[in-house]
N, C-alpha and C positions, 0 to 999 in steps of 0.2 A: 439227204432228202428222206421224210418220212415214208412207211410203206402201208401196204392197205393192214399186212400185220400189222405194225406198230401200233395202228387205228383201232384193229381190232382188239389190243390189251386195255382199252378205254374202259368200262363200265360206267353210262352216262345215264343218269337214270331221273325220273323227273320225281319231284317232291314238292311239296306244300307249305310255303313258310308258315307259323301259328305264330312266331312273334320273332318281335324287331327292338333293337333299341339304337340309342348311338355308344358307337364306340371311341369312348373319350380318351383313351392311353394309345390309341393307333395314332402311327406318325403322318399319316393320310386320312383326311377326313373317310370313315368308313362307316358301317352298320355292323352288329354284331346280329346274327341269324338263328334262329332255331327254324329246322326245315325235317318233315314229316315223310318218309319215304316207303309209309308202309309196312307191313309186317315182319317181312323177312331183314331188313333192314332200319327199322328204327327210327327214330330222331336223330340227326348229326347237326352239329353249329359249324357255322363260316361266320367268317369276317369279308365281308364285300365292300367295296369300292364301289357303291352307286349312289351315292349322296346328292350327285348334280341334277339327277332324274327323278330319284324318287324319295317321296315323302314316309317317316316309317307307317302311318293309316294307308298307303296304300298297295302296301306289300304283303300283311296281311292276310292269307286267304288266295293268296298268287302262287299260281305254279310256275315253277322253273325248271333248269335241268343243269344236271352237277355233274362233275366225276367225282365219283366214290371209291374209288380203289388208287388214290394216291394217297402216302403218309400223312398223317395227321402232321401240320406246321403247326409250331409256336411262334404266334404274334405276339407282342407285347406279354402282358397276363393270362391272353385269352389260346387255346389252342383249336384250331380251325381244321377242322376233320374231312370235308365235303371243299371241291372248287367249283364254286357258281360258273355256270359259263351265261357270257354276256358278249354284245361287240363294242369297238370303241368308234361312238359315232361322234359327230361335232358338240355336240352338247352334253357328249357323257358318256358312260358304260350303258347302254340299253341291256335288260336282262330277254335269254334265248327263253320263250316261253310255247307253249302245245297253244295251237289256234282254238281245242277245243278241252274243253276237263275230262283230262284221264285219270285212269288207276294211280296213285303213288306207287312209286318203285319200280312202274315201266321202264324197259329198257330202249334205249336209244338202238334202232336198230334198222 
């Protein structure tokens, strides 16, 4: 069982996607990400799993919330630095997003 440490080694931090495309070498229909986290942290890419839900025009300009402080994975060609967090609901991955537009690079806290 996880502990509230474990929790706390997280680093979840909310970011800004600026662009989207498809990711056509992913063995799962996916998106490739570019996401905006602010100064201190930069731009990181992911590779997401949310193709059932969202269209790349509307992703966009959409804030989300990542863990940033796992290894960077190689998928395919592409390597994916950031893990979007999302739930998996009946129609899809829904992405975890702020009800209201924050700072980039807030921390989940």
């Amino acid at each position: 069982m996880a502990t509230f440490d474990d929790f706390m080694k997280l680093d979840i931090r909310v970011g800004t996607i600026i662009n989207a495309c498809n990711f056509e070498k992913a063995k799962k229909p996916a998106y490739k990400l570019e996401i905006d986290f602010g100064k201190e942290l930069g731009i990181k890419k992911s590779s997401a799993q949310i193709t059932d839900i969202y269209k790349i025009e509307d992703l966009i300009g959409k804030q989300i919330l990542a863990v940033v402080n796992f290894p960077p994975r190689q998928i395919a060609d592409f390597m994916s630095e950031v893990l979007v967090l999302g739930t998996y609901s009946k129609d899809g991955v829904v992405l975890i997003t702020p009800d209201i537009k924050v700072e980039n690079g807030d921390k989940l806290g």
